[in-house]
C-alpha positions in Angstrom: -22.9 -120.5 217.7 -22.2 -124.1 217.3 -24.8 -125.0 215.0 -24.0 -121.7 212.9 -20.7 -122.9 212.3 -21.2 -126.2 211.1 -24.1 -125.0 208.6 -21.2 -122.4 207.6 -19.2 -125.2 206.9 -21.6 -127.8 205.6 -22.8 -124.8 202.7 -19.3 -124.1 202.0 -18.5 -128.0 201.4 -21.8 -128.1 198.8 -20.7 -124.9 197.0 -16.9 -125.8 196.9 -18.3 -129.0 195.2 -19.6 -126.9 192.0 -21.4 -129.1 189.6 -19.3 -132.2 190.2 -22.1 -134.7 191.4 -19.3 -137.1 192.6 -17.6 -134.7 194.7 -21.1 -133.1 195.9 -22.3 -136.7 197.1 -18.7 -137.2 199.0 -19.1 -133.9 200.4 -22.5 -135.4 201.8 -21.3 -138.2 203.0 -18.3 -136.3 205.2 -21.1 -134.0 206.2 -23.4 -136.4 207.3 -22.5 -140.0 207.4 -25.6 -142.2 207.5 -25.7 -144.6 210.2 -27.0 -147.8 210.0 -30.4 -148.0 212.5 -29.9 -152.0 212.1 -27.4 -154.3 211.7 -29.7 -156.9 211.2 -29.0 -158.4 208.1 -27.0 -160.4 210.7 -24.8 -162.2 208.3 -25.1 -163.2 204.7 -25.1 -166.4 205.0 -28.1 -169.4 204.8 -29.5 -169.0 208.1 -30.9 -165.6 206.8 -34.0 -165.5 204.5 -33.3 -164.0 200.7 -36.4 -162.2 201.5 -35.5 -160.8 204.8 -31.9 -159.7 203.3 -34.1 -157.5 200.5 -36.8 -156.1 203.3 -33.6 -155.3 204.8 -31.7 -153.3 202.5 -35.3 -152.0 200.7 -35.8 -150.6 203.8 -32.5 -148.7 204.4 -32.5 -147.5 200.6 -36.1 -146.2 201.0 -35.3 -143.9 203.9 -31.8 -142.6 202.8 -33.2 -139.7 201.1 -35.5 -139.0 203.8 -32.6 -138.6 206.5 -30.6 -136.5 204.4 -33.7 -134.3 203.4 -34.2 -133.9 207.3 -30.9 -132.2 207.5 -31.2 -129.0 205.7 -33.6 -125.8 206.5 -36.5 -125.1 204.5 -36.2 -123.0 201.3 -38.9 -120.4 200.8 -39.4 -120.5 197.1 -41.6 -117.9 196.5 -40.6 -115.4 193.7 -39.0 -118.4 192.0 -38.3 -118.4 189.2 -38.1 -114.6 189.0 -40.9 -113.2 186.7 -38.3 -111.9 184.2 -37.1 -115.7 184.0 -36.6 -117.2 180.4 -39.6 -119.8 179.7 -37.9 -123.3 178.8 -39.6 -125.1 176.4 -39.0 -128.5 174.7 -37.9 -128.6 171.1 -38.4 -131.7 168.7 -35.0 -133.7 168.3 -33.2 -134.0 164.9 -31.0 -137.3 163.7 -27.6 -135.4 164.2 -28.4 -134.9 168.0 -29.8 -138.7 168.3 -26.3 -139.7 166.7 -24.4 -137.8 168.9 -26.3 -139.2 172.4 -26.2 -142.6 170.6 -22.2 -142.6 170.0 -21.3 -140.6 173.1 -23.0 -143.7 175.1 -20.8 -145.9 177.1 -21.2 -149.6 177.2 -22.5 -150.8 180.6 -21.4 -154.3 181.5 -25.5 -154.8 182.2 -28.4 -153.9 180.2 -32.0 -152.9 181.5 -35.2 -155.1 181.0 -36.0 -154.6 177.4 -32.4 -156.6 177.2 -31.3 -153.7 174.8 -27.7 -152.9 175.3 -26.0 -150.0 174.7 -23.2 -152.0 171.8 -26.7 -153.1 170.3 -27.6 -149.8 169.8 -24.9 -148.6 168.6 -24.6 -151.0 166.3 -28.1 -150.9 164.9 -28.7 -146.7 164.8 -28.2 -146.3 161.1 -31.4 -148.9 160.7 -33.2 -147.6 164.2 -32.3 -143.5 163.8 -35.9 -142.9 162.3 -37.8 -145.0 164.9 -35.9 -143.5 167.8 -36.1 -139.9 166.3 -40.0 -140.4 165.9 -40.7 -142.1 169.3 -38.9 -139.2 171.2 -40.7 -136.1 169.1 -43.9 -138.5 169.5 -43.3 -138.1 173.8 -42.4 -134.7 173.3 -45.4 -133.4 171.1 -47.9 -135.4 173.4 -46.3 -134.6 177.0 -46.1 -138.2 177.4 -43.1 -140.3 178.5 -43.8 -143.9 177.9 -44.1 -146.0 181.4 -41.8 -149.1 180.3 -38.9 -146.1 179.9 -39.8 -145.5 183.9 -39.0 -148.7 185.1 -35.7 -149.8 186.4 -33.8 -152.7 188.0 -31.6 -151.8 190.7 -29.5 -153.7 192.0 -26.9 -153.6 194.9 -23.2 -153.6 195.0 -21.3 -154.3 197.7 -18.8 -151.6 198.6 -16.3 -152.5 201.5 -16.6 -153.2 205.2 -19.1 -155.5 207.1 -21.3 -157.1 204.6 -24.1 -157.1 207.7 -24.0 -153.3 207.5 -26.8 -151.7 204.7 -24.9 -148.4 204.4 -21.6 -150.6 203.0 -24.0 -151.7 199.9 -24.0 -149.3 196.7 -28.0 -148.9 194.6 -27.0 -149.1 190.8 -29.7 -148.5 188.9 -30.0 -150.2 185.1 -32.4 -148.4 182.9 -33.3 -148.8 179.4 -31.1 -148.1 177.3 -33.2 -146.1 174.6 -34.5 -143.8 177.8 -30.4 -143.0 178.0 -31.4 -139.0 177.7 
């Protein structure tokens, strides 16, 4: 009865959340807050290792989705998508829609590796438009995404609390800035 309840609760939290990804991931977080299994990052200072700080925190990070996976029931999907579904398929992109991702972008206070940022792209997409429109229907056409627009630098901010604690540290993740879409 218990149990019944609280997944009554914890599905009616998700699905109050809508498609808010904010409020969906503090809905999680009131749901199930992730313990920390170590506080050993012991204290920031020199007598810890750089090295053991990052096992650390690598560690924690790489098992966060794990433990919240491990907290919701299995979904049978078969019969999904339904047979009648519509088939999606990818369509070639045109210089108007390019325009639109490319002035709608935000500038981050931190660029990726290629050291592209987003006010340089800007700046540039009257002289770059055809390059970037031609590289995207090229990954299209082929199936292929390129690997360099896979890779990206994360790096950790810390949120509040004890700096010793791994769940009080925030994953940012900088990507490239021409794999924006």
């Amino acid at each position: 009865m218990k149990f019944s309840l609280q997944k009554d609760h914890a599905e009616e939290s998700l699905n109050n959340t809508g498609a808010d990804s904010k409020e969906m991931w503090k809905a999680l977080k009131e749901l199930w807050p992730l313990k920390s299994k170590s506080s050993a990052i012991k204290s920031l200072s020199s007598s810890v290792d750089d090295e053991e700080i990052a096992n650390i925190l690598n560690n924690h990070f790489s098992t966060v989705g794990t433990m919240l996976g491990s907290k919701f029931r299995e979904v049978d999907y078969r019969g999904f998508p339904p047979n009648n579904a519509p088939i999606f398929n990818f369509t070639e992109t045109n210089p108007q829609t390019v325009l639109t991702v490319i002035n709608d972008l935000c500038p981050p206070k931190a660029c990726g590796l290629d050291g592209i940022t987003t006010r340089l792209l800007k700046d540039a997409r009257d002289s770059t438009i055809s390059l970037l429109i031609h590289t995207f229907n090229l990954s299209l056409t082929t199936k292929i995404f390129p690997n360099e627009w896979k890779v990206t630098v994360v790096t950790l901010t810390f949120k509040d609390g004890r700096s010793d604690n791994p769940t009080n540290y925030k994953p940012i993740s900088l990507n490239l800035s021409v794999s924006f879409q």
